[in-house]
DRENDO-1510 file (C-alpha; in Angstrom, 1 decimal, always signed):
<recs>
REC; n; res; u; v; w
REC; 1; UNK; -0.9; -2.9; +10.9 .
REC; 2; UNK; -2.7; -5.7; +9.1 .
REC; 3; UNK; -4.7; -5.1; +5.8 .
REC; 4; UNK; -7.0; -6.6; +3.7 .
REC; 5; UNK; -5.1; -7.1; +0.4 .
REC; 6; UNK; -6.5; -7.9; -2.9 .
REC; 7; UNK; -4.2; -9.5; -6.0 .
REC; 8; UNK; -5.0; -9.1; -9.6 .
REC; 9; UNK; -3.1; -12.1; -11.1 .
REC; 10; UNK; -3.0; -15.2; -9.5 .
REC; 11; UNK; -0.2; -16.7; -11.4 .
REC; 12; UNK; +3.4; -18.3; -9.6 .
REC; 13; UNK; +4.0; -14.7; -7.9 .
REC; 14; UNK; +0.4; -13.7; -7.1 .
REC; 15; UNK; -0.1; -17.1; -5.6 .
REC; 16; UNK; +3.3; -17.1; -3.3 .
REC; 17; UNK; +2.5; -13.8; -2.2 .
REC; 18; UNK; -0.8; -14.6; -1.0 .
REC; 19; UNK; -0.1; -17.8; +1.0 .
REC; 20; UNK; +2.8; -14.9; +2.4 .
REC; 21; UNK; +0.5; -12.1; +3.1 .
REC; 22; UNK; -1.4; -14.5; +5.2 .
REC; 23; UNK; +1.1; -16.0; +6.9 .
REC; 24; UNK; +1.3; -12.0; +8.0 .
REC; 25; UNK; -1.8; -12.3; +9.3 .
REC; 26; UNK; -3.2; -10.0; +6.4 .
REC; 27; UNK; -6.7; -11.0; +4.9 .
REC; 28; UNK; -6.5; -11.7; +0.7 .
REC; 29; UNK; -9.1; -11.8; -1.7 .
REC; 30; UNK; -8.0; -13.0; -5.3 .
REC; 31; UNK; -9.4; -11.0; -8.1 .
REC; 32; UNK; -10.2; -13.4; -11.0 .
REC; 33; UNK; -11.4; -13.0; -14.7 .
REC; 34; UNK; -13.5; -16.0; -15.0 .
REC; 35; UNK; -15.9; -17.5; -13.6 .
REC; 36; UNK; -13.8; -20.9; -14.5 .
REC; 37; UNK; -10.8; -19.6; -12.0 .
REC; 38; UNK; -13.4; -18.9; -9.6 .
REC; 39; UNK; -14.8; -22.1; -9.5 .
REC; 40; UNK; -11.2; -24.2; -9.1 .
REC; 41; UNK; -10.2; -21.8; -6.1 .
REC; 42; UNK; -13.2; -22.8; -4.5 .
REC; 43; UNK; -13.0; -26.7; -5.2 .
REC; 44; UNK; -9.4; -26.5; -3.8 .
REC; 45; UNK; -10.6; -24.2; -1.0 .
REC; 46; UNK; -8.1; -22.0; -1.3 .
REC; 47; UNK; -4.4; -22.3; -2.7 .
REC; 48; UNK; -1.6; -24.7; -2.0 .
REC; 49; UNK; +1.6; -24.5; -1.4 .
REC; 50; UNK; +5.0; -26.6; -1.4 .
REC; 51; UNK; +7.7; -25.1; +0.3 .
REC; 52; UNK; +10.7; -26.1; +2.6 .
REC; 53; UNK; +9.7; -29.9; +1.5 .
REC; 54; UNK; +6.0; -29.2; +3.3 .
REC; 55; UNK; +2.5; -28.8; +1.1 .
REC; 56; UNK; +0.2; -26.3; +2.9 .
REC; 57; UNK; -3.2; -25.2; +1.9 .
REC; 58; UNK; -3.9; -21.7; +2.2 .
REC; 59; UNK; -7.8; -21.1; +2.4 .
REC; 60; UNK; -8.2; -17.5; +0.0 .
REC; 61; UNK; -11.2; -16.2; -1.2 .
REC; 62; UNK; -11.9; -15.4; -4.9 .
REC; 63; UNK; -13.9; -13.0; -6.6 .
REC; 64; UNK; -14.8; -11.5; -9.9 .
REC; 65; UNK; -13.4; -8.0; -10.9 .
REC; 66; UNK; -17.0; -6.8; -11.9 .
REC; 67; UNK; -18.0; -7.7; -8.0 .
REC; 68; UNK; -15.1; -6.1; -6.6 .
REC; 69; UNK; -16.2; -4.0; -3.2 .
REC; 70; UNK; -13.9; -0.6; -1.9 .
REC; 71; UNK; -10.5; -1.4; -2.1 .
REC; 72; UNK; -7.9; +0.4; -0.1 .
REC; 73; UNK; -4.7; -2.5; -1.0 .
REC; 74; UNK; -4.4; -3.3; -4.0 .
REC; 75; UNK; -1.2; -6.1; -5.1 .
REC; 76; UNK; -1.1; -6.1; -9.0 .
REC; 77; UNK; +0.9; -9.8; -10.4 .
REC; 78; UNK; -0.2; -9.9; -13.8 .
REC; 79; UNK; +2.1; -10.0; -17.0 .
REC; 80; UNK; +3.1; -7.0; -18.3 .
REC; 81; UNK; +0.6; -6.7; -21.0 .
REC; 82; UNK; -2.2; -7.5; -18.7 .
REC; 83; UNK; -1.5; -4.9; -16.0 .
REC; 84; UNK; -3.0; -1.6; -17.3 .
REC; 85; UNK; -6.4; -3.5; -18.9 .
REC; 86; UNK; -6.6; -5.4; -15.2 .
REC; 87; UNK; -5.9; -1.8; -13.1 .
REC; 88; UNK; -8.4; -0.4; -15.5 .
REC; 89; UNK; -11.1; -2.7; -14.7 .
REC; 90; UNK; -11.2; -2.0; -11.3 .
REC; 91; UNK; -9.7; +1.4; -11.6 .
REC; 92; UNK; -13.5; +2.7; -10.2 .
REC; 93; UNK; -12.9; +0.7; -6.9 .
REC; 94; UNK; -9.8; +1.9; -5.9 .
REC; 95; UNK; -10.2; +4.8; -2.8 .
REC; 96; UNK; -8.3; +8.0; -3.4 .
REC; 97; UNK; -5.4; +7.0; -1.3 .
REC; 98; UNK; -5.1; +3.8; -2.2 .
REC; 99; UNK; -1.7; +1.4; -1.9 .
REC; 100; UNK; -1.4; +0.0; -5.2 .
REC; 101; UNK; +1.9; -1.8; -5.5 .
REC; 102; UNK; +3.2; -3.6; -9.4 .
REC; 103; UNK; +5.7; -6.2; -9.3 .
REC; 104; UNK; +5.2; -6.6; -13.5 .
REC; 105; UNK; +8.8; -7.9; -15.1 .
REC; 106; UNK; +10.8; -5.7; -17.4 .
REC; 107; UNK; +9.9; -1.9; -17.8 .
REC; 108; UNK; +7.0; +0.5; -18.9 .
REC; 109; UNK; +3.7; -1.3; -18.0 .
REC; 110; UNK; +4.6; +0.1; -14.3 .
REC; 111; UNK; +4.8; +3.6; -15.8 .
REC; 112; UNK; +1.5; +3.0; -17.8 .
REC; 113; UNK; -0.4; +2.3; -15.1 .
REC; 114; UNK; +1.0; +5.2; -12.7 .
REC; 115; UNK; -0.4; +7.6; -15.4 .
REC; 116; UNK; -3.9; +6.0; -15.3 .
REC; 117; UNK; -3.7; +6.3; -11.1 .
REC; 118; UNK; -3.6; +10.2; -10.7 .
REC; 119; UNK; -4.3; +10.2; -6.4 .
REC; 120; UNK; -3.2; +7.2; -5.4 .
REC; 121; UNK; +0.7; +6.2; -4.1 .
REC; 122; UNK; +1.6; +3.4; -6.5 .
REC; 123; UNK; +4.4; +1.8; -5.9 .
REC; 124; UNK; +6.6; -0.7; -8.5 .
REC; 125; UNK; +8.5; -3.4; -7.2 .
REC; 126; UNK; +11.5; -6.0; -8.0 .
REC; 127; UNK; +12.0; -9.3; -6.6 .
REC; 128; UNK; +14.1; -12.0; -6.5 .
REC; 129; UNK; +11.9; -14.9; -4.8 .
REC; 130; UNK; +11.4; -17.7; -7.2 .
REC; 131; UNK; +8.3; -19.8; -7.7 .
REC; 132; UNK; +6.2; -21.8; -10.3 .
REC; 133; UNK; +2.9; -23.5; -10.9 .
REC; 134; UNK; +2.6; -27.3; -10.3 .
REC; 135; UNK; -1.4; -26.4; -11.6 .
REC; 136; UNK; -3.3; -23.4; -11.2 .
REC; 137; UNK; -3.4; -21.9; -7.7 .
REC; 138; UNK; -0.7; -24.7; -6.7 .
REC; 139; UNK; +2.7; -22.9; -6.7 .
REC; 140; UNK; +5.4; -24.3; -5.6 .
REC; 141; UNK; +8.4; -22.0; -3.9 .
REC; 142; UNK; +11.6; -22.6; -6.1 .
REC; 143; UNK; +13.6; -19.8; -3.4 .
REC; 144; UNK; +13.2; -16.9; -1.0 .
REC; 145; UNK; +15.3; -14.1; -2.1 .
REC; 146; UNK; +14.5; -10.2; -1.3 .
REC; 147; UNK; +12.6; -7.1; -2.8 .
REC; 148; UNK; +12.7; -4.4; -3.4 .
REC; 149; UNK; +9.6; -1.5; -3.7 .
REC; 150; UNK; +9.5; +2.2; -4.2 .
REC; 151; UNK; +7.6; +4.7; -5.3 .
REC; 152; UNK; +6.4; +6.2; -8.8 .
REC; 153; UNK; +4.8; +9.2; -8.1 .
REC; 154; UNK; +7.1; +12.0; -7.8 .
REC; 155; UNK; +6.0; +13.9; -4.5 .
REC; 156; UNK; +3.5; +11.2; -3.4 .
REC; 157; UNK; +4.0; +9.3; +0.1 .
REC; 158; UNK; +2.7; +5.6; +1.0 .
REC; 159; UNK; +0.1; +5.8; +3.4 .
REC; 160; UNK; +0.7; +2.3; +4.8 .
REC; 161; UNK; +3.8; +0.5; +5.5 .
REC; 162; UNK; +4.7; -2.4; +3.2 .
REC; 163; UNK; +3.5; -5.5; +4.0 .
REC; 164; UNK; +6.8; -7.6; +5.5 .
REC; 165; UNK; +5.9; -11.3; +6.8 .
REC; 166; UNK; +8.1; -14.4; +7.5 .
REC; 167; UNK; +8.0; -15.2; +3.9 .
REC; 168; UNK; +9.0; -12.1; +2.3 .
REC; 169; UNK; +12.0; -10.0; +3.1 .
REC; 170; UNK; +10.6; -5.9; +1.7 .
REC; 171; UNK; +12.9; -3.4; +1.3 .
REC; 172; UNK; +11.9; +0.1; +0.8 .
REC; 173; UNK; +13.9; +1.4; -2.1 .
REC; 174; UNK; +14.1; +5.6; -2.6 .
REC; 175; UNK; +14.8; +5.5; -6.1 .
REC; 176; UNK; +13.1; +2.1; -7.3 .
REC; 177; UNK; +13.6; +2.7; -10.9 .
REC; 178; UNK; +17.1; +1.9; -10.2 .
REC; 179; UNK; +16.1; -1.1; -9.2 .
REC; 180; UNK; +14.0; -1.7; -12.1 .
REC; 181; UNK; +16.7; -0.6; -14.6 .
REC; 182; UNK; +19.1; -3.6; -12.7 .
REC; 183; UNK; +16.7; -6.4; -13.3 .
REC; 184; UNK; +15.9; -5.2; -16.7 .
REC; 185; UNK; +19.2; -5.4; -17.3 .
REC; 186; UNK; +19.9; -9.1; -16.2 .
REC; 187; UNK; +16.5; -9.8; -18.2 .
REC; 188; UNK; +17.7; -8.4; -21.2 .
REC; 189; UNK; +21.1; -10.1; -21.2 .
REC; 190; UNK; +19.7; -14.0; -20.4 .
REC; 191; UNK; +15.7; -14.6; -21.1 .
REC; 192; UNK; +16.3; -13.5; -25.1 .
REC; 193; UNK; +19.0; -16.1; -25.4 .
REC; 194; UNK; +17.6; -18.8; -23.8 .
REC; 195; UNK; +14.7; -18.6; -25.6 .
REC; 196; UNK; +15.7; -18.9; -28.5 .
REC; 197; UNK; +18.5; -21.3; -28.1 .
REC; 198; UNK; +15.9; -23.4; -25.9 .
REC; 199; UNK; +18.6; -23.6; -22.7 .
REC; 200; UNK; +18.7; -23.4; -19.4 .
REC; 201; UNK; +20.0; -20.4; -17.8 .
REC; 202; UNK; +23.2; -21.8; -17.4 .
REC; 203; UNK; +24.0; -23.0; -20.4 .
REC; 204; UNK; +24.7; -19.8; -21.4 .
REC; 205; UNK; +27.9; -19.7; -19.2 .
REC; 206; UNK; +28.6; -23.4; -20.1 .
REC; 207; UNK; +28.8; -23.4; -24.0 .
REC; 208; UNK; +31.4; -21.1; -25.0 .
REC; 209; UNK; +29.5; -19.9; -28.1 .
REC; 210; UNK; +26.5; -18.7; -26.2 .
REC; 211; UNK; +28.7; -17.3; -23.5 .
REC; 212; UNK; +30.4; -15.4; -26.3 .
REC; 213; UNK; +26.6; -14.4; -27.7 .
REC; 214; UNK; +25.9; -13.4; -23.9 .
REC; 215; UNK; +29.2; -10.5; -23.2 .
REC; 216; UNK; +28.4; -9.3; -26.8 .
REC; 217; UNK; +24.3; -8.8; -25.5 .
REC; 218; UNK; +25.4; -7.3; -22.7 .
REC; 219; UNK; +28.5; -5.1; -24.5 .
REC; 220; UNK; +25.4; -3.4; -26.4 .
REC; 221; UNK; +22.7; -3.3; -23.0 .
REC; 222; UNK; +25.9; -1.4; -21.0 .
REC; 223; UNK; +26.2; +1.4; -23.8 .
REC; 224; UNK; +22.4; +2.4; -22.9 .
REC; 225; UNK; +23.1; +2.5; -19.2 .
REC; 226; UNK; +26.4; +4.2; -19.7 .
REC; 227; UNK; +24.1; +7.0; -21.8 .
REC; 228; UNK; +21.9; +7.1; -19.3 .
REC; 229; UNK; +24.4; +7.2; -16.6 .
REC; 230; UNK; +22.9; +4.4; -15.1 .
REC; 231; UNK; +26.5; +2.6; -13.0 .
REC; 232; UNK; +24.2; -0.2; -12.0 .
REC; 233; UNK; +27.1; -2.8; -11.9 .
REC; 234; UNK; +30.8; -2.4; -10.6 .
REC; 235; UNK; +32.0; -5.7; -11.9 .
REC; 236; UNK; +30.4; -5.0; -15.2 .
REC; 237; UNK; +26.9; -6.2; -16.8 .
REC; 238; UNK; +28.7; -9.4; -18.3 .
REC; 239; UNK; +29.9; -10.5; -14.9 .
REC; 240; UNK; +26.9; -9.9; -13.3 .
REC; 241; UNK; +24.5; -11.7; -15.6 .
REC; 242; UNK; +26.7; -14.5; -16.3 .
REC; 243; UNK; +27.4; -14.8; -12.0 .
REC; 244; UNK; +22.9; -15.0; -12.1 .
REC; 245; UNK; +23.1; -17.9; -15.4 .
REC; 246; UNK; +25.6; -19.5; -13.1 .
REC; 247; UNK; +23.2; -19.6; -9.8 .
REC; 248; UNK; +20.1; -20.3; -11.7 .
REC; 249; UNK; +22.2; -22.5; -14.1 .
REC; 250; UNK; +19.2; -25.1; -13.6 .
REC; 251; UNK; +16.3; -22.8; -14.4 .
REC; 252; UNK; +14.4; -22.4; -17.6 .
REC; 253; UNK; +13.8; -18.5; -18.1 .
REC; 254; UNK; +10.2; -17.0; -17.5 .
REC; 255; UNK; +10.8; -16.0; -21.5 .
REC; 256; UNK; +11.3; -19.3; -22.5 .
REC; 257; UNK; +8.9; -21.1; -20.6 .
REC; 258; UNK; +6.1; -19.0; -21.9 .
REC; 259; UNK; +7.3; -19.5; -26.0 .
REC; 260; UNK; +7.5; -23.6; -25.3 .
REC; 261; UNK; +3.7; -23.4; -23.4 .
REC; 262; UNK; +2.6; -21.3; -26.9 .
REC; 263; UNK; +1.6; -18.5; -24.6 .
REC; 264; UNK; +2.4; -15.0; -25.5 .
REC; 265; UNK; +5.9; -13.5; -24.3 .
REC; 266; UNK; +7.1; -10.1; -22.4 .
REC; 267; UNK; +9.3; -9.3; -24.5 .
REC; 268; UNK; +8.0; -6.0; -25.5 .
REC; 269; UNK; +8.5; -4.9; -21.5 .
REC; 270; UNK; +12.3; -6.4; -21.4 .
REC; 271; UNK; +14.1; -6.1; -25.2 .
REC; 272; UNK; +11.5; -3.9; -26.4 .
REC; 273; UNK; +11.7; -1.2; -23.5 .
REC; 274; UNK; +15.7; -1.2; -23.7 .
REC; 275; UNK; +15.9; -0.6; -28.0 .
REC; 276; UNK; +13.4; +1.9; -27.5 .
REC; 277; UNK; +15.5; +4.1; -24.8 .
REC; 278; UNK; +18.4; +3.0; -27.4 .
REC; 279; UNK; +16.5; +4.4; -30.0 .
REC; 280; UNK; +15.4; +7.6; -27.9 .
REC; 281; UNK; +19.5; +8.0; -27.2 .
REC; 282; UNK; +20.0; +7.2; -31.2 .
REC; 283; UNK; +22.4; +3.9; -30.3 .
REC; 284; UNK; +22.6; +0.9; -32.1 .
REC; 285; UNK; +21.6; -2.4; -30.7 .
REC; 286; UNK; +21.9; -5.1; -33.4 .
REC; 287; UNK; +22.4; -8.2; -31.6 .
REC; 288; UNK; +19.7; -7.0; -29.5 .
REC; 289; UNK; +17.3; -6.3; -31.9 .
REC; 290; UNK; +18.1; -9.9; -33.5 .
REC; 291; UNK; +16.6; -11.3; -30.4 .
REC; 292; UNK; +13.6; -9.2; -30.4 .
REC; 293; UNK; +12.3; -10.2; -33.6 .
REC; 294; UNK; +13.5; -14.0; -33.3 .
REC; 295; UNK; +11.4; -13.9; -30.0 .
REC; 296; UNK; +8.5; -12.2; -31.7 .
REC; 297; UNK; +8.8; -14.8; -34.4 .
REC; 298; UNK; +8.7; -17.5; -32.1 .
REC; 299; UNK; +5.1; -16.3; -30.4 .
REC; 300; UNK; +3.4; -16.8; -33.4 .
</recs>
């Protein structure tokens, strides 16, 4: 069944799952927060896209959140500490039932917001489709990969199925937390360390030193999911993130592309989230915790 979607951040992801929704045949409206935005979707007429070596111009409408109508499909891209602010803004337009799915990296915004939404299904998601902004609302597709969404509400149902188009590949995931704790995971093992040794993601299987930093990161993440009994990776955590550095060995981390643009980091939602289960399980994370605050020092 096609839908009308609307996206609260229209940043890399909110963008490339726009231009993906329509492909679907879905209708999107872009929520905005400024009247700025608003005005340079609607000199662009709509957003562009460069993928599979074509540019394509998706026409999208834009609107502000305080004009926002009855929304029954709601897509929420923001960072991590946007999301609950943004959901609460236009909290008041959501229906009871509403589909409200959060693809938000690291952990604990997703839970934040599912508290605010009392009725309606929300749903958290995980992806591994890769994208960036050339300028705003011109994204261009850096890979296709899958993801995954599931539900937060314990005893709540979706009322719709999930939107699945040529572009994306959506799984439906029974115990998407799971899911969440796995990409945390890798996140907590590679942005930290290429942030602040300023690297691409494959340098940190390259340079002995930092691959020696990176099994001792992940020797500390693995006693948290070992406490939680959380066997997320057969091969081990080491393995497994050094197997993504490897395949993204090109790529500048999310992490560190937001500390060399000045902008504020998530930090809070990927190392933060893990030393606080550490701390909940009373384990000690030092390397860890070195990375948090060397990452917090760095935002300012």
């Amino acid at each position: 069944m096609k839908s009308h979607w609307y996206i609260l951040g229209a940043g890399a992801m909110g963008c490339q799952w726009a231009t993906a929704l329509l492909e679907g045949g879905h209708s999107v409206t872009l929520i905005l927060h400024s009247e700025a935005r608003l005005a340079r979707l609607s000199q662009l007429g709509g957003i562009v896209l460069e993928a599979d070596g074509q540019t394509t111009l998706w026409p999208v409408e834009g609107l502000l959140a305080e004009n926002c109508p009855v929304i029954e499909h709601l897509l929420v891209t923001t960072k991590a500490y946007d999301a609950v602010s943004a959901v609460s803004n236009i909290q008041h337009c959501l229906t009871a039932d509403a589909q409200v799915i959060l693809l938000q990296n690291g952990m604990g915004s997703q839970q934040a917001v599912r508290t605010r939404l009392v009725t309606q299904p929300v749903m958290a998601g995980t992806t591994t489709n890769g994208a960036w902004l050339r300028q705003p609302f011109h994204v261009v597709q850096a890979g296709r990969g899958n993801t995954e969404i599931g539900l937060l509400n314990p005893g709540q149902h979706p009322t719709q199925a999930l939107p699945n188009t040529p572009m994306l590949s959506v799984q439906w995931h029974d115990a998407i937390e799971v899911s969440l704790w796995r990409k945390l995971a890798i996140n907590c093992a590679i942005n930290p360390l290429t942030a602040v040794n300023h690297c691409q993601n494959g340098q940190l299987v390259e340079q002995p030193e930092l691959s020696k930093q990176l099994q001792q990161v992940c020797t500390e993440i693995t006693q948290v999911l070992d406490s939680k009994d959380l066997d997320l990776f057969p091969e081990g955590l080491f393995r497994a993130a050094a197997s993504v550095a490897q395949q993204t060995g090109q790529n500048y981390s999310s992490m560190l592309q937001d500390i060399q643009k000045g902008r504020r980091s998530e930090i809070d939602f990927i190392t933060g989230y893990l030393l606080n289960e550490a701390e909940k399980l009373k384990l000690s994370l030092p390397l860890n915790q070195s990375l948090f605050s060397a990452v917090k020092n760095l935002e300012r």
